[in-house]
C-alpha positions as CSV (number, residue, x, y, z in Angstrom):
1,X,2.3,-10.7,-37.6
2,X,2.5,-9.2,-34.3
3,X,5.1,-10.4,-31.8
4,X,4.1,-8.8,-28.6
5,X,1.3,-9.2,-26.2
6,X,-1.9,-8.0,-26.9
7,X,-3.5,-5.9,-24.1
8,X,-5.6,-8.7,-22.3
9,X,-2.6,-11.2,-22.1
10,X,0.0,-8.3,-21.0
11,X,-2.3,-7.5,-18.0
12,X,-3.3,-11.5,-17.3
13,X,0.6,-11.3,-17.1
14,X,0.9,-8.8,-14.8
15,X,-1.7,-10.4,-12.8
16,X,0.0,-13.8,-12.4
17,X,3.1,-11.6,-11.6
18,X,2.0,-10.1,-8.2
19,X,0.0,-13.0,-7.7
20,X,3.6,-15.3,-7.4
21,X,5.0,-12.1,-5.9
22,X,2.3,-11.9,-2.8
23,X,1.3,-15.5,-2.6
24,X,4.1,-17.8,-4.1
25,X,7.2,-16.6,-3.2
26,X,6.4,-16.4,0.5
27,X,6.0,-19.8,0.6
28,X,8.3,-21.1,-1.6
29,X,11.1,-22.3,1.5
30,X,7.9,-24.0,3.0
31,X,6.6,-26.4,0.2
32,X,10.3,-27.4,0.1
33,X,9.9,-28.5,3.6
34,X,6.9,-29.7,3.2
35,X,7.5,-32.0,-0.3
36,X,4.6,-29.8,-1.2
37,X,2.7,-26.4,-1.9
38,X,1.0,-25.4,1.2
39,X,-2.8,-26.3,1.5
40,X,-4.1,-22.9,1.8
41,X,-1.9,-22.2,-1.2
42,X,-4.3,-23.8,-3.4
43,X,-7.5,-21.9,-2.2
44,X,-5.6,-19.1,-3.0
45,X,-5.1,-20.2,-6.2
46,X,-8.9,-20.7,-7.1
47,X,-10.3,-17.3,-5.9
48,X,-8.0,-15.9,-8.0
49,X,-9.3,-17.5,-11.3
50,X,-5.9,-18.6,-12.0
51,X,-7.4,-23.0,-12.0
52,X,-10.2,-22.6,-14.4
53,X,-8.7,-20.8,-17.0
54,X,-9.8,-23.3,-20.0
55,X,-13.1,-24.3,-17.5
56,X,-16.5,-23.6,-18.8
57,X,-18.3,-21.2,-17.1
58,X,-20.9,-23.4,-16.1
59,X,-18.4,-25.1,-14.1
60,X,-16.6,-22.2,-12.4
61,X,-14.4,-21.1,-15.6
62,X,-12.6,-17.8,-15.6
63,X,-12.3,-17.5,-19.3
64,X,-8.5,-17.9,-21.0
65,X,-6.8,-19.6,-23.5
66,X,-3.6,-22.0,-24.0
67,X,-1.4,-18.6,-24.1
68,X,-2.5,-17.5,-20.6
69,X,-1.8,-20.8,-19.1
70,X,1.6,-20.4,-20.5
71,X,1.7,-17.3,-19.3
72,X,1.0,-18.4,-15.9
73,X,3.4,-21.7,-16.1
74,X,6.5,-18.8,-16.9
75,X,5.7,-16.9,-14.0
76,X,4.7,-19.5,-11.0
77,X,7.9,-21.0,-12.6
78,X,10.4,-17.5,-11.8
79,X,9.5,-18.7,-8.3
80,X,9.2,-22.5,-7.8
81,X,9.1,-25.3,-9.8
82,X,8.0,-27.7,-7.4
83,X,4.6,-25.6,-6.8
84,X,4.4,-24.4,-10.4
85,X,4.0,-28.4,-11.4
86,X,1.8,-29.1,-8.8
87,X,-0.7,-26.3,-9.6
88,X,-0.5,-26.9,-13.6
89,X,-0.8,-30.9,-13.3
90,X,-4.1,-30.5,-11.3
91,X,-5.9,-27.4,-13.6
92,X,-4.0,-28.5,-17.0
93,X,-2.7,-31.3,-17.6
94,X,-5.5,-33.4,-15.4
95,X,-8.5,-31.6,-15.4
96,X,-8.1,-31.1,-19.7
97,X,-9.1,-34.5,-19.9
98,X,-12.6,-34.1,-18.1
99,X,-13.4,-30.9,-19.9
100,X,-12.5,-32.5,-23.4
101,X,-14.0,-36.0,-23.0
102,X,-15.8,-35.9,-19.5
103,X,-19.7,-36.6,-19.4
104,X,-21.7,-33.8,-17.8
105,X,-22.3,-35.4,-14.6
106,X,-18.2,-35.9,-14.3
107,X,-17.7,-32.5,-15.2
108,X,-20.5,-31.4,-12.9
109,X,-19.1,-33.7,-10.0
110,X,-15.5,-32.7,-10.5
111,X,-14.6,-29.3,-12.3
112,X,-16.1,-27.1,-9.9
113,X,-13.6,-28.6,-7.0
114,X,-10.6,-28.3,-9.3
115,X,-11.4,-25.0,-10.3
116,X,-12.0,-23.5,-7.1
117,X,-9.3,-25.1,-5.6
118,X,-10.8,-27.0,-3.1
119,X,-10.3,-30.8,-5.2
120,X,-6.6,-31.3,-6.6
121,X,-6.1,-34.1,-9.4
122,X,-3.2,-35.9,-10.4
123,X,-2.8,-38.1,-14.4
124,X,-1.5,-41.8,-13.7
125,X,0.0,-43.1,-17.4
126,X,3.6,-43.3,-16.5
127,X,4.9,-46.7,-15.3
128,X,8.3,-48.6,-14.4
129,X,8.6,-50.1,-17.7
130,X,6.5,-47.4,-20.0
131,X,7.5,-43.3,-19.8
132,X,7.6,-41.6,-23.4
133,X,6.2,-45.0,-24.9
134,X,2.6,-44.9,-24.0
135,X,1.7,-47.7,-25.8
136,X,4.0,-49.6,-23.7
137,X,1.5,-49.7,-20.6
138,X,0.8,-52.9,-18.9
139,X,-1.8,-51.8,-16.4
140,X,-5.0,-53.5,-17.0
141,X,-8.7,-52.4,-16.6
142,X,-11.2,-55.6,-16.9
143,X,-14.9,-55.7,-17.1
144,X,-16.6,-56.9,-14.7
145,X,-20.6,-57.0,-15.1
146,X,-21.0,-52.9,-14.2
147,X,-17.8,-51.7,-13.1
148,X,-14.2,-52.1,-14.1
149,X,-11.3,-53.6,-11.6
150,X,-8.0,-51.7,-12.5
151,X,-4.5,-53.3,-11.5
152,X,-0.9,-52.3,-12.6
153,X,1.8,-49.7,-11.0
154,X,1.9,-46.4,-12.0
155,X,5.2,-44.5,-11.3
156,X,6.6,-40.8,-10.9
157,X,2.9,-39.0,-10.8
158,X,2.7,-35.7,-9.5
159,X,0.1,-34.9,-6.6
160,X,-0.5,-38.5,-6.0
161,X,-0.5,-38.0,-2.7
162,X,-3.0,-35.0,-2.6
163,X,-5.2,-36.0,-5.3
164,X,-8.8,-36.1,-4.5
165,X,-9.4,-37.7,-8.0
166,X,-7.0,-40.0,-10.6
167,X,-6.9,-40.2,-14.2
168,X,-5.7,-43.7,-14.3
169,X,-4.4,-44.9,-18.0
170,X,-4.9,-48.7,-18.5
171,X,-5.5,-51.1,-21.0
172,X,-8.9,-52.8,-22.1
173,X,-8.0,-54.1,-24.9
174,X,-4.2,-55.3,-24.5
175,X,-3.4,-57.0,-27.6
176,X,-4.6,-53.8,-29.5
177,X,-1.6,-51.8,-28.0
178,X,-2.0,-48.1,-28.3
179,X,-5.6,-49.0,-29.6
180,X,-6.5,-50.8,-26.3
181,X,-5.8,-48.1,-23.7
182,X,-8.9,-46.6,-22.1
183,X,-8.6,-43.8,-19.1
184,X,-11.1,-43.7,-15.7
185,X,-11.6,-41.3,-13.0
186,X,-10.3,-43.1,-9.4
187,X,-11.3,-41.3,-6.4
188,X,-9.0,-41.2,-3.9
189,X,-9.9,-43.8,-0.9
190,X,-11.1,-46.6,-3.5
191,X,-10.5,-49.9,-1.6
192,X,-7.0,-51.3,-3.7
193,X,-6.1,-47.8,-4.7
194,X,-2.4,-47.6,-2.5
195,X,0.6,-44.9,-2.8
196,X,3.6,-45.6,-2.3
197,X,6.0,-42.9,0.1
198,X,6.8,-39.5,-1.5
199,X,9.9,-40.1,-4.0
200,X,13.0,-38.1,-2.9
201,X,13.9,-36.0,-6.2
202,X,16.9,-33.9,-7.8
203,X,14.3,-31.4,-7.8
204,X,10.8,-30.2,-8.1
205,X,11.2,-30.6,-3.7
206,X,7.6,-28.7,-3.3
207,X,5.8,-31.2,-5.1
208,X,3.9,-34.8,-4.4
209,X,5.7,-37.4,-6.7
210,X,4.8,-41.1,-6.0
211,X,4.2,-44.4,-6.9
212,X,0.3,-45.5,-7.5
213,X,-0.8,-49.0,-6.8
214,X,-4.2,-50.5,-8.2
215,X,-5.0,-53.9,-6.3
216,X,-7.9,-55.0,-8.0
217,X,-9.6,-51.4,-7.5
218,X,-13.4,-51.4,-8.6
219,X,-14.8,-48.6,-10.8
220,X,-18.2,-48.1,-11.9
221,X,-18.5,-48.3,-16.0
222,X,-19.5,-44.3,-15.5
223,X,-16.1,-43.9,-14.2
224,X,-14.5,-44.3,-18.0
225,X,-12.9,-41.3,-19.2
226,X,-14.3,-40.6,-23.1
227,X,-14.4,-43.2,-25.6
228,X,-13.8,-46.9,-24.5
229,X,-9.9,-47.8,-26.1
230,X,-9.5,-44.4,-27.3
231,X,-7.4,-43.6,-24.2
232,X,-4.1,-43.0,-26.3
233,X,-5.4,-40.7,-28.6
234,X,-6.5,-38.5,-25.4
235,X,-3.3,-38.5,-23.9
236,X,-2.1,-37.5,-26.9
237,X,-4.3,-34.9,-27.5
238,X,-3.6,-33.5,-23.4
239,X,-0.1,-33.9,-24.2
240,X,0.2,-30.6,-26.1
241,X,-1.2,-28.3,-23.5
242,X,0.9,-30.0,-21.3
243,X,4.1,-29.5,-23.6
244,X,3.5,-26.0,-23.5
245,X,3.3,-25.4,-20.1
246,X,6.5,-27.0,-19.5
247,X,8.0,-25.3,-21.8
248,X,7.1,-21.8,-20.3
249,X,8.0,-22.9,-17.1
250,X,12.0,-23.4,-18.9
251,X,11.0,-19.7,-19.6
252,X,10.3,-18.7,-15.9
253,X,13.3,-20.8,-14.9
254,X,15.2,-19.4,-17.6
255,X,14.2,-15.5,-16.5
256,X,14.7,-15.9,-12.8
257,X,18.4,-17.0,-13.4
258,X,19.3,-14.6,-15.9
259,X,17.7,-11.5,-13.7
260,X,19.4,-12.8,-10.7
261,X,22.8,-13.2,-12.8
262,X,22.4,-9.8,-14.0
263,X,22.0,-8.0,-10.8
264,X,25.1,-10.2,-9.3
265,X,27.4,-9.3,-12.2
266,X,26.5,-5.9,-11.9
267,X,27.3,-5.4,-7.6
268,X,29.9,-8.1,-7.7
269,X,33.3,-6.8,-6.9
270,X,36.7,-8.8,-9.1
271,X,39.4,-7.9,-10.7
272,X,39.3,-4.7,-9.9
273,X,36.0,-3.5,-11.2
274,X,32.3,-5.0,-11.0
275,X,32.1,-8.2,-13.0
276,X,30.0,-6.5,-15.8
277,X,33.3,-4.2,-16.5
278,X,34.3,-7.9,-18.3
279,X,33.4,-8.6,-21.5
280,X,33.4,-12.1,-21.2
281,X,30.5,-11.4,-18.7
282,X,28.6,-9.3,-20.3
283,X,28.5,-11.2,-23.5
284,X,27.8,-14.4,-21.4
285,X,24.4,-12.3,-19.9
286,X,23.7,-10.8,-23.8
287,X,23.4,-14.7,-25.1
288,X,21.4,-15.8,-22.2
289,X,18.8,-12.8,-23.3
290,X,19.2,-14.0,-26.8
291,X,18.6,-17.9,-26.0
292,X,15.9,-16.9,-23.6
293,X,14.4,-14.7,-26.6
294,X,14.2,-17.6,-29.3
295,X,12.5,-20.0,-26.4
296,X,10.1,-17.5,-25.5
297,X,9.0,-16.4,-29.1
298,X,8.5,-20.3,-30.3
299,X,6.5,-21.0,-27.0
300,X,4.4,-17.7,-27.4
301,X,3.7,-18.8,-30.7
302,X,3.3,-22.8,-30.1
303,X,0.8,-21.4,-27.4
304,X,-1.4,-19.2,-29.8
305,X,-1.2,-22.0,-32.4
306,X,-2.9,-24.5,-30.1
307,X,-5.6,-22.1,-29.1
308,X,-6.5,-21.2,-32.5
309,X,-6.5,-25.1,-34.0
310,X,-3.3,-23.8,-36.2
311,X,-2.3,-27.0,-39.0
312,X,1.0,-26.8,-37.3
313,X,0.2,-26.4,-33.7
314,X,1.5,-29.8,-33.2
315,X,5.0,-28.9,-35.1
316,X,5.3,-25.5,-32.8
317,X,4.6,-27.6,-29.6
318,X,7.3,-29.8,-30.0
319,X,9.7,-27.1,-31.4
320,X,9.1,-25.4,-28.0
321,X,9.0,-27.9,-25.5
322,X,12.3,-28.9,-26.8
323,X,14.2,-25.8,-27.5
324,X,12.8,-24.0,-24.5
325,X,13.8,-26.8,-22.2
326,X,17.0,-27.1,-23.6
327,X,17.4,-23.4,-23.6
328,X,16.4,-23.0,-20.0
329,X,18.9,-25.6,-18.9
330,X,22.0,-24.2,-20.6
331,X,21.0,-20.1,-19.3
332,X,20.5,-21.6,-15.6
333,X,23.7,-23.3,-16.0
334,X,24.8,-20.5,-17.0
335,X,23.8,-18.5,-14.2
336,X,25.6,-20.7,-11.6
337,X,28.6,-20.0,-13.4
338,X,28.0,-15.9,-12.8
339,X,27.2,-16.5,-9.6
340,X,30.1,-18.8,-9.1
341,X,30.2,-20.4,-5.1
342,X,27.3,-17.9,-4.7
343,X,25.0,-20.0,-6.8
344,X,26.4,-23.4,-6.1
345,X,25.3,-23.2,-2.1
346,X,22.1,-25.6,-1.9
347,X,20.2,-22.3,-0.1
348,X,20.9,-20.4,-3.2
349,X,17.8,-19.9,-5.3
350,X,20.0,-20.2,-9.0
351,X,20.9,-23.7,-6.9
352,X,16.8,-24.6,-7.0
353,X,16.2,-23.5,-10.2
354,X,19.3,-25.4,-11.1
355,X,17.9,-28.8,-9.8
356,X,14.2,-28.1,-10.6
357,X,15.0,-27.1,-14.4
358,X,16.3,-30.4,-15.6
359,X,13.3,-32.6,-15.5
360,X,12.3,-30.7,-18.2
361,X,14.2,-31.9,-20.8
362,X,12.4,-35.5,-19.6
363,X,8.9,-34.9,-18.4
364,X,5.8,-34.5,-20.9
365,X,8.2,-36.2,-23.9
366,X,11.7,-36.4,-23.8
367,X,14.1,-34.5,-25.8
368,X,14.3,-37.2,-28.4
369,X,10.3,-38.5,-28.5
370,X,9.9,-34.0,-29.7
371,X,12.9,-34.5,-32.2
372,X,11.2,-37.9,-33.7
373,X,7.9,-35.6,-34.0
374,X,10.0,-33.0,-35.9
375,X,12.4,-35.5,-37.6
376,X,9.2,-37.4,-39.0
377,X,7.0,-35.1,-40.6
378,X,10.0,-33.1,-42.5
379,X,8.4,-34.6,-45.9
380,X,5.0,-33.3,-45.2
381,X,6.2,-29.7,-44.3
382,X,8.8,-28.9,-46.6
383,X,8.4,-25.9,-48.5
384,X,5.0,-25.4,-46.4
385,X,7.2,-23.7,-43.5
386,X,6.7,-24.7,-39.9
């Protein structure tokens, strides 16, 4: 067992480090503004190989794994959530789906853009009545001699509004439930393809988050995503990669806030003596290391797992995604209470991390949908270890 870094991910780390440092952080106040990261941001993003980390090389690729996109979630994370979840919906959580199940003319048409950062994609499954329950999805896709017309409501997708191209979830076969649900690629501009206005959120305030309207929008039959009612299983699949970069973003959340606590406690004037002179304090900053710790070990590891097709990989994703949340939320709330009226002003940055952290706990599976994974497989792994 080794539990550090091996060479090639400690300097990829370092490397998404001054990358935030130099080209996130800067503009950081802006996408806030904005509702989203700036549009030379994302270029940015591309020529530094930091989009196409699991991208074939044929397609613009720069070689990594699921540990370096973790890697990369944590640290774009330590500065901004809003632009971390912009950049990792579009490169890993979207544009999985066309490298796994995409034909090569849709990988060819659209992995080179996304890559290079000059195309942005955005996933479309949630709805009003269907978040953690998939199955529960009532948009619908019909045939329709060669194409496909699409209608439903999807609801809280991330870079809706800047999407060039839509993964759009809907149901084919509707009586089959989760074995009716098929996925297609919607360019942006399709006549019946509508957005609603941005969504004014608790946090995440530097990313797109809207509502998507399909109005009888016409796809070719190319336009289907993999198999044809094997949509579900896709998601699924996605899900995990997706699960683990949230999860390391609870770490960068989680990392910022107990660095910026630390260096307060240790200038902060009370009670006669700087506020790590208290032992309350300290030991308050020693268990936010050790929280921080456990979260970052089990998402390392739920990382590596995935890459290398682990048995458990599944297991390890969901023991990260929701200890690491949970983690994350309880050391940033912790944080504010260093920081005290310095970290409860809304210009504070342990204030944005505060607001941008909880979502966490909801998006990509909910607290409760990674316990029911966990709780429901204890038979099969019991005396196997996790």
């Amino acid at each position: 067992m080794n539990w550090e870094l091996d060479p090639e991910h400690r300097e990829f780390q370092a490397t998404c480090r001054a990358f935030v440092d130099r080209h996130v952080r800067p503009v950081t106040d802006e996408a806030e503004r904005l509702g989203h990261p700036p549009e030379a941001l994302w270029k940015e993003f591309g020529a530094a190989g930091l989009l196409g980390l699991l991208t074939p090389d044929a397609y613009g690729g720069t070689g990594g794994d699921p540990l370096a996109v973790a890697l990369l979630s944590e640290e774009l994370a330590r500065a901004s959530g809003g632009i971390a979840v912009s950049a990792l919906v579009s490169a890993y959580m979207a544009a999985p789906h066309i490298i796994r199940y995409g034909t090569d003319e849709q990988r060819a048409r659209y992995l080179p853009g996304l890559a290079s950062g000059d195309a942005i994609a955005s996933i479309a499954v949630t709805e009003p009545g269907a978040g953690s329950d998939v199955a529960a999805i009532a948009s619908s896709a019909v045939r329709d001699g060669g194409e496909y017309r699409l209608n439903g409501r999807k609801m809280f997708i991330t870079n809706a509004g800047l999407a060039d191209v839509l993964i759009v979830a809907a149901k084919t076969s509707p009586a089959a439930r989760h074995q009716g649900i098929s996925t297609f690629l919607v360019d942006a501009g399709t006549p019946g393809l509508s957005l609603g206005n941005p969504l004014p959120k608790m946090g995440w305030h530097g990313s797109d988050t809207r509502e998507v309207i399909l109005d009888d929008v016409a796809v070719p039959t190319s336009a289907l995503l993999g198999e044809l009612n094997r949509g579900f299983y896709q998601i699924m699949e996605a899900f995990q990669l997706e699960r683990v970069s949230l999860a390391a973003m609870g770490l960068g959340h989680a990392a910022e806030c107990l660095q910026l606590a630390t260096e307060h406690a240790g200038i902060r004037e009370a009670f006669g003596g700087r506020l790590t002179a208290l032992q309350t304090v300290r030991h308050r900053l020693a268990a936010m290391e050790v929280e921080l710790e456990a979260a970052r070990l089990l998402t390392y590891r739920a990382a590596a797992r995935l890459g290398a097709g682990h048995p458990q990989a599944a297991r390890s994703v969901a023991m990260a995604k929701y200890h690491a949340a949970l983690a994350a939320s309880h050391i940033v709330d912790e944080a504010v209470q260093v920081l005290g009226g310095s970290g409860y002003v809304e210009d504070s940055p342990v204030a944005r991390h505060y607001r941008d952290v909880r979502i966490l706990r909801i998006g990509g599976g909910a607290d409760e949908i990674q316990l029911e994974i966990l709780g429901r497989d204890l038979g099969a792994v019991r005396g196997a270890g996790a």
